[in-house]
N, C-alpha and C positions, 0 to 999 in steps of 0.2 A: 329797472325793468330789463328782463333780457331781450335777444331779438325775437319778433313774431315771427308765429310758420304759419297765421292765417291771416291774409287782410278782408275787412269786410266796408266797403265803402261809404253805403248810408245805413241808419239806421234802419231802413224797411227792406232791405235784401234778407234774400231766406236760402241766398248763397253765399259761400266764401271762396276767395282766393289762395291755395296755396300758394308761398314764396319763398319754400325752402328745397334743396332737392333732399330728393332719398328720404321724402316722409314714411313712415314704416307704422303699419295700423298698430293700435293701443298707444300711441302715443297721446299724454295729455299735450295740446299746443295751447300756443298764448295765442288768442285772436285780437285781432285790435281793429277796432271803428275810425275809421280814416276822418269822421264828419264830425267826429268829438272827440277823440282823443283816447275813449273810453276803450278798457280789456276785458275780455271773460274768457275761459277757460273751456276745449270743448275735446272730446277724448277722439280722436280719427279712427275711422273699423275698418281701415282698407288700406294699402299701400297706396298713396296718390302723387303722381308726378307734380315735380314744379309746375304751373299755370293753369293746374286744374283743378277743380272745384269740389266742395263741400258741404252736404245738408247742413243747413244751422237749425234745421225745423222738419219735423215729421212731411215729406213731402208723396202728395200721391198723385195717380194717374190721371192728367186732365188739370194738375197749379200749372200755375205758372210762377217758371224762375224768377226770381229779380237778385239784379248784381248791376253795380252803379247806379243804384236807382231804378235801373231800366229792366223791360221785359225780354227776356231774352229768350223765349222759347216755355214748348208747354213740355210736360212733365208728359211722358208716353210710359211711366214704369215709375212704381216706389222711392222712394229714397229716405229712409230714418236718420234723425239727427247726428252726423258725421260720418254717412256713408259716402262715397263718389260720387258725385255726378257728371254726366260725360253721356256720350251718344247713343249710350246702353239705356237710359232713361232718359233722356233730354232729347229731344228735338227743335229747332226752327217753327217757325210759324208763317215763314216765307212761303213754302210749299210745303 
């Protein structure tokens, strides 16, 4: 297996982790499940920096994200399977 450019922590996140730099959109990336071990393949549609995040799932305004399990904020804007996600669509739920 080569190296992953996606980590995806448990199985119920509907984000991923980039962990590579210089991701350049159409790239297919190897994603890998931290919580089993397991890979799938997911095609990126954006240029995305290392630490930043990726739809694994058709995401709309009002989900909420999960990444390590946890909620990390509500969806304020779209996001389609391997587009960006980041503060353009994502929000806190703090304030």
């Amino acid at each position: 297996m080569s190296a992953p450019h996606l980590l995806v922590h448990e199985l119920k996140d509907n984000v991923g982790v980039v962990v590579v730099e210089g991701l350049k959109a159409g790239t297919k990336m190897l994603c890998v499940v931290t919580h089993d071990n397991s890979s799938f393949e997911l095609t990126v549609k954006a240029d995305v920096p290392i630490g930043h995040k990726v739809a694994l799932k058709d995401l709309k305004a009002g989900d909420t994200a999960i990444k390590y399990g946890q909620d990390i904020g509500k969806m304020v804007g779209p996001a389609k399977v391997g587009e960006y996600v980041h503060v353009h669509n994502l929000k806190t739920k703090r304030w």
